[in-house]
NULO-57804 format. One line per 10 residues: number of its first residue (from 1); their letters; for each residue x, y, z of C-alpha. Coordinates in steps of 0.001 Angstrom, whole numbers. Layout:
// residues N
NUM) A) X:Y:Z ~ ...
//
This chain:
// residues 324
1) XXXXXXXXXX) -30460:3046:5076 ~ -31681:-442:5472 ~ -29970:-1307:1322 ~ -26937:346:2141 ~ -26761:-2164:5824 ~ -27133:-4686:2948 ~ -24524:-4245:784 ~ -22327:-3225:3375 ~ -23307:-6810:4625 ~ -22800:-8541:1069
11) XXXXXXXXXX) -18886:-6675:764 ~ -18331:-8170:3907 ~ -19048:-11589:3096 ~ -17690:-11423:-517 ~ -14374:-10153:929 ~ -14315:-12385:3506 ~ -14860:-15754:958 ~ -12259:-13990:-1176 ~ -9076:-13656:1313 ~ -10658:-17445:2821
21) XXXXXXXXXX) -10290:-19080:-340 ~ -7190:-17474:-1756 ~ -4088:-19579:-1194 ~ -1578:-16503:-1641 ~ -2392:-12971:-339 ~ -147:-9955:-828 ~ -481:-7729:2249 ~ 1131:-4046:1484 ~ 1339:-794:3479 ~ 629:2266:1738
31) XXXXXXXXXX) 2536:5090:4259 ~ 1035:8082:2737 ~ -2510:6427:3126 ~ -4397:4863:6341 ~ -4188:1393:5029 ~ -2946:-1891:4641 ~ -4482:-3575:809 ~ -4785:-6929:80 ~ -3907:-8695:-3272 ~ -4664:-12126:-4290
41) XXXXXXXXXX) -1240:-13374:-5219 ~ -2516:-15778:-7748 ~ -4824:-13662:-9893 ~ -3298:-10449:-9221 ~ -6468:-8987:-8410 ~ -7512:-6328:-5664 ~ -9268:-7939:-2726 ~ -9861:-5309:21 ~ -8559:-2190:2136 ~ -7986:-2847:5882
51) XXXXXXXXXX) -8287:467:7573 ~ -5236:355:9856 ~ -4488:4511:10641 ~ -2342:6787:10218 ~ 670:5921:7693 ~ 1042:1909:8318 ~ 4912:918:7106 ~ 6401:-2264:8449 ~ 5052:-6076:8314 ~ 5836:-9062:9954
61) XXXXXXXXXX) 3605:-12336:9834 ~ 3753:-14597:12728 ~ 5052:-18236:12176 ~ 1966:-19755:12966 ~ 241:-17401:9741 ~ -2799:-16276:11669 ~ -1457:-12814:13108 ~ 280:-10222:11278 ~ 1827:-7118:13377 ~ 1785:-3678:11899
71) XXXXXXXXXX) 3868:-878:12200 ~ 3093:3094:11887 ~ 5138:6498:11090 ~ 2000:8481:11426 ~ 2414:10965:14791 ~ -1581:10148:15440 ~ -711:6394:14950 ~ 1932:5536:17863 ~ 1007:1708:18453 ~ 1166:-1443:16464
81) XXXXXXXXXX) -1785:-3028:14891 ~ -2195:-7090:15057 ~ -4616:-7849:11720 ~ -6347:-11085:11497 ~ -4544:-13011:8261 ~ -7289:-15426:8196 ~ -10243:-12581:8330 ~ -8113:-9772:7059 ~ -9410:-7713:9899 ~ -8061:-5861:12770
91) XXXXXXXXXX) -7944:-8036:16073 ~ -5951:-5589:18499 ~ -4303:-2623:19044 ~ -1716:-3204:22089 ~ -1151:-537:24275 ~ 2606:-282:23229 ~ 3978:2833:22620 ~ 6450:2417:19167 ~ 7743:4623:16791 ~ 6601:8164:18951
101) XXXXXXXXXX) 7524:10392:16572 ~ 7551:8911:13137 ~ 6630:11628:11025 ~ 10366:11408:9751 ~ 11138:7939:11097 ~ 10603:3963:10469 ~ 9532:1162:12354 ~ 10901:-2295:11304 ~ 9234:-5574:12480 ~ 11009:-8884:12661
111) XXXXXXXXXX) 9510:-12044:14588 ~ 11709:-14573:16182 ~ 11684:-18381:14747 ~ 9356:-19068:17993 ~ 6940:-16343:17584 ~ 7106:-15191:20895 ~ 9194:-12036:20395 ~ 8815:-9317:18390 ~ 11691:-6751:18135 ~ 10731:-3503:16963
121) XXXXXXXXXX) 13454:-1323:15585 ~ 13111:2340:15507 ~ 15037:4189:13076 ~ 14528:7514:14414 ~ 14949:6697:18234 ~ 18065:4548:17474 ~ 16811:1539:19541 ~ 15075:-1834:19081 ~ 11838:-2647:21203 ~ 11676:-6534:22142
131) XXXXXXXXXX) 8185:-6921:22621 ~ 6347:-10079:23913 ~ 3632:-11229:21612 ~ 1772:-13498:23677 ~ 588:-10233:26190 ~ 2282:-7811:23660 ~ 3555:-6263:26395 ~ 7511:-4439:25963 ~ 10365:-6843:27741 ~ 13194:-4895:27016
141) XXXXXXXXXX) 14741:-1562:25086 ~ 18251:-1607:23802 ~ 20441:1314:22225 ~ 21798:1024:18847 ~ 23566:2979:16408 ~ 21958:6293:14629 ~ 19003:5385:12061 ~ 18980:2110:11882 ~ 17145:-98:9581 ~ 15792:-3650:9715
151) XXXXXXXXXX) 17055:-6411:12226 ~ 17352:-10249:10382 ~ 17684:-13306:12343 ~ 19986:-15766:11970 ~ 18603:-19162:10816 ~ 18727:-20741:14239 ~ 17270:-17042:15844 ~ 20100:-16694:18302 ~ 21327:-13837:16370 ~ 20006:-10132:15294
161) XXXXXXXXXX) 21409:-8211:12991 ~ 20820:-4263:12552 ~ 22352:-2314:10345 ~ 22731:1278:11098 ~ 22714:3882:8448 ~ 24118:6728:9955 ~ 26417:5788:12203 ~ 28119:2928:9798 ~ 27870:53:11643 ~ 26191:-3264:11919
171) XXXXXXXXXX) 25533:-4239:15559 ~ 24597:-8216:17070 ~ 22389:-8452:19232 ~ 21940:-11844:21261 ~ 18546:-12900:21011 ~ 18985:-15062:24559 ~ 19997:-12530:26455 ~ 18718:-9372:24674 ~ 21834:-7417:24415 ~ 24357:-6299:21976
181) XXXXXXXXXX) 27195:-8865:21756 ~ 29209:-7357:19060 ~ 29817:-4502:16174 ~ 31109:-4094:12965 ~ 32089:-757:11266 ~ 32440:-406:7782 ~ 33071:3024:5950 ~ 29796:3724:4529 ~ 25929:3260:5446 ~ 24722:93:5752
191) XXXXXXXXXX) 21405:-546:4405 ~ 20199:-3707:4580 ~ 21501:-7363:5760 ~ 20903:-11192:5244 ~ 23482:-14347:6256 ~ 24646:-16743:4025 ~ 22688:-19890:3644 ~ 25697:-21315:6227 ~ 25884:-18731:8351 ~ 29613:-17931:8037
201) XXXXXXXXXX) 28891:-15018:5878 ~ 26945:-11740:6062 ~ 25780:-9457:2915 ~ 25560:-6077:3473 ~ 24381:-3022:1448 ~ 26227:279:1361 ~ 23759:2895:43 ~ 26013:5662:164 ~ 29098:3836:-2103 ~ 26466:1895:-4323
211) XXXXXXXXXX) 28155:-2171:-3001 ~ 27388:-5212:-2140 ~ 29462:-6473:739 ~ 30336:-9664:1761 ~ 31195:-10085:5515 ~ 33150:-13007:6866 ~ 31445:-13201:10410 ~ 34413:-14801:11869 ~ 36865:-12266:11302 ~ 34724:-9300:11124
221) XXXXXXXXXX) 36554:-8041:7635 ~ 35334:-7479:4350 ~ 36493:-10214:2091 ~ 34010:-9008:-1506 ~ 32095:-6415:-2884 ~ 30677:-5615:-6147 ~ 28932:-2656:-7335 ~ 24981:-2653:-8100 ~ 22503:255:-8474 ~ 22378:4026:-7220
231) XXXXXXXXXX) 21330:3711:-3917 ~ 20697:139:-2902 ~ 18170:-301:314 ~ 16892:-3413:314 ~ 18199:-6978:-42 ~ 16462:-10188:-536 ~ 18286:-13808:-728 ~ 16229:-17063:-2383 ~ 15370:-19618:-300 ~ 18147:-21975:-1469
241) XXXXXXXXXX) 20880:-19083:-1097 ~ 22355:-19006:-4265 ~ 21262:-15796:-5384 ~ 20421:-12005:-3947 ~ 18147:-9150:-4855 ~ 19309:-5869:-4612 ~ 16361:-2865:-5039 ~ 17855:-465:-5881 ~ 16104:3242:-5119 ~ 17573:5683:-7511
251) XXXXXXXXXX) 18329:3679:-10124 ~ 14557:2028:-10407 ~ 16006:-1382:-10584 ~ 17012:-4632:-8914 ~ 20463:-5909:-9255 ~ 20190:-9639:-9505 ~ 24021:-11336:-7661 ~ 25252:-14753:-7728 ~ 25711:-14954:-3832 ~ 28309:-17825:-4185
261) XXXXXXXXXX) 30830:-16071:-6701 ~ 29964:-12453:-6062 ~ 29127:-12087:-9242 ~ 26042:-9854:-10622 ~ 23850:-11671:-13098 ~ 21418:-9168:-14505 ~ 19712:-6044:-13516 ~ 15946:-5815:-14081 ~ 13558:-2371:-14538 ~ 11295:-2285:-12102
271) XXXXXXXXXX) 8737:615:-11164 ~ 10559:4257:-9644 ~ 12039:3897:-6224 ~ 11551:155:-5561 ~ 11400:-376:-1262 ~ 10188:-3539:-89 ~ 10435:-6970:-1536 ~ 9085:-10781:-684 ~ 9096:-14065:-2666 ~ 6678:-16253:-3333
281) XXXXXXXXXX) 8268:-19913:-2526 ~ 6264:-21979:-4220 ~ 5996:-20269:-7536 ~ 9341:-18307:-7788 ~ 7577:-15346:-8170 ~ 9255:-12075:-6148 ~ 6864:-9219:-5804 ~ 8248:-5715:-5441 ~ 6878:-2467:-4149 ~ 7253:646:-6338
291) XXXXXXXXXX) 7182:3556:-3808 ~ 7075:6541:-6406 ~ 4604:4747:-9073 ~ 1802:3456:-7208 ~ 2614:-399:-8364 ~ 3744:-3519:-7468 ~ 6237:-5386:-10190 ~ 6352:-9114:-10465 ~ 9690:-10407:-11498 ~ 9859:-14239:-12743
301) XXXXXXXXXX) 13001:-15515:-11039 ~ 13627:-18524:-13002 ~ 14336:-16927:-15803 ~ 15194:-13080:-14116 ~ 13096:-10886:-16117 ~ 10178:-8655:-15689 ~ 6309:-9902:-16106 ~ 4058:-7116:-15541 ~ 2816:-4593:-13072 ~ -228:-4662:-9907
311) XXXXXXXXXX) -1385:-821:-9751 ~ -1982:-1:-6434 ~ -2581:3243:-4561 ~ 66:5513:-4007 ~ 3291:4625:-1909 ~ 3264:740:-1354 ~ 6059:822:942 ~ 6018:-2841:2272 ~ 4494:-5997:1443 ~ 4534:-9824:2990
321) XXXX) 2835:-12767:1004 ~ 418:-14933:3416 ~ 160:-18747:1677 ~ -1605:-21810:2661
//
């Protein structure tokens, strides 16, 4: 008893100097397991498990780095988790109620440019939870449209975003005064979203038709769209704007666009049924969960092709990277 305190004690430490002296950590959700795993970024190398409950799904890291929120599908898992990004341990479960039924549903975290609001969308109770993280106590609830997906900010966070799947549109929500300001329809089921680098513009996936769209916000119409992979569900634009990344889900691939001509580039093989995406800034690196292969793929963006593959246990479903 007293050796296994010990080593216990010693794969404490160990992980502990490990995710303290990384300087890029890969933090994934596995939703058919009870945990979140951590990668170092830099060697690609396992560092530990973080026993979070029942099928963790959604991440969002607060701007200040030190708190990352948690979301669950899992029935026996209705809260959010807050994990420690400078431990890698969990610091709090708030009492909030989020995602009640998620055995079929998703939770989607985004955090506002201040850090003081989380909003919580819920894609099988069609709303959005705006959540205060200083108490993590729930402000407000607002309806949306049927399954929808994840909310993105505008650049100077007065803005939300949601696509909704199922009922075709993409609805605004004003971030000041937490309601829904406006709503675009389009004839198919938006995916995914991200604004231009200037703002004027918004990209939108259509799963069911396979497009791209392009969205001038002004006028509400379509203006582009090009065609990428079978069943396109997540989207991803560098941090200078010029280009997108489309995963796309049936077609075990990304779709690489030139987001200033509308113009695709390349498509890469990834794993089967690529889901959640993040790049790394600094080293141009975008890391990509493969839902149906138990990896994670590491694409070189300078140069748009495939390096190699992080195995992982099954079903990474989402991933942020936590740098120095």
């Amino acid at each position: 008893m007293f050796l296994r305190i010990l080593l216990a004690a010693y794969l404490i430490i160990i992980f502990s100097i490990d995710i303290a002296s990384a300087k890029n950590l890969l933090y994934v959700t596995h939703e058919s397991k009870e945990k979140v795993s951590v990668y170092n970024a830099d060697s690609e190398k396992f560092v530990k498990n973080i026993s979070i409950g029942e099928s963790p799904f959604h991440l969002a890291l607060l701007p200040d780095k030190k708190l990352i929120a948690v979301s669950h599908k899992g029935a026996g898992a209705d809260y959010l988790k807050i994990i420690d990004a400078v431990s890698g341990k969990v610091k709090l479960t708030p009492s909030i109620i989020v995602g009640r039924y998620k055995k079929t549903g998703e939770v989607y975290l985004t955090i506002d440019n201040s850090g003081k609001k989380l909003y919580a969308v819920d894609s099988n109770m069609n709303y959005v939870d705006i959540i205060e993280t200083g108490k993590w106590k729930l402000v407000k609830r607002v309806i949306l449209g049927i399954q929808p997906k994840k909310g993105i900010l505008s650049s100077d966070g007065s803005t939300l975003v949601i696509p909704n799947l199922n009922s075709g549109n993409i609805m605004f929500l004003d971030a000041l005064k937490d309601k829904i300001s406006r709503s675009i329809k389009i004839n198919g089921q938006p995916s995914a979203a991200a604004f231009s680098k200037d703002g004027k513009h918004l990209f939108i996936l259509d799963k069911e038709n396979s497009f791209l769209l392009l969205i001038d916000l002004r006028s509400g119409n379509i203006i582009e769209k090009i065609a990428v992979g079978n069943e396109p569900v997540s989207l991803l634009l560098s941090p200078d704007g010029n280009t997108i990344y489309v995963a796309n889900y049936a077609s075990n691939s990304l779709t690489v666009v030139n987001a200033k001509a509308m113009e695709v580039i390349t498509n890469i093989a990834v794993g089967i049924q690529p889901l959640g995406m993040v790049v790394d800034d600094k080293t141009g690196r975008l890391y990509v969960c493969n839902y149906g292969e138990a990896s994670i793929s590491i694409i070189d963006t300078k140069t748009n092709s495939g390096i190699r593959k992080i195995p992982t246990d099954a079903t990474p479903t989402n991933l942020i990277i936590v740098s120095e």
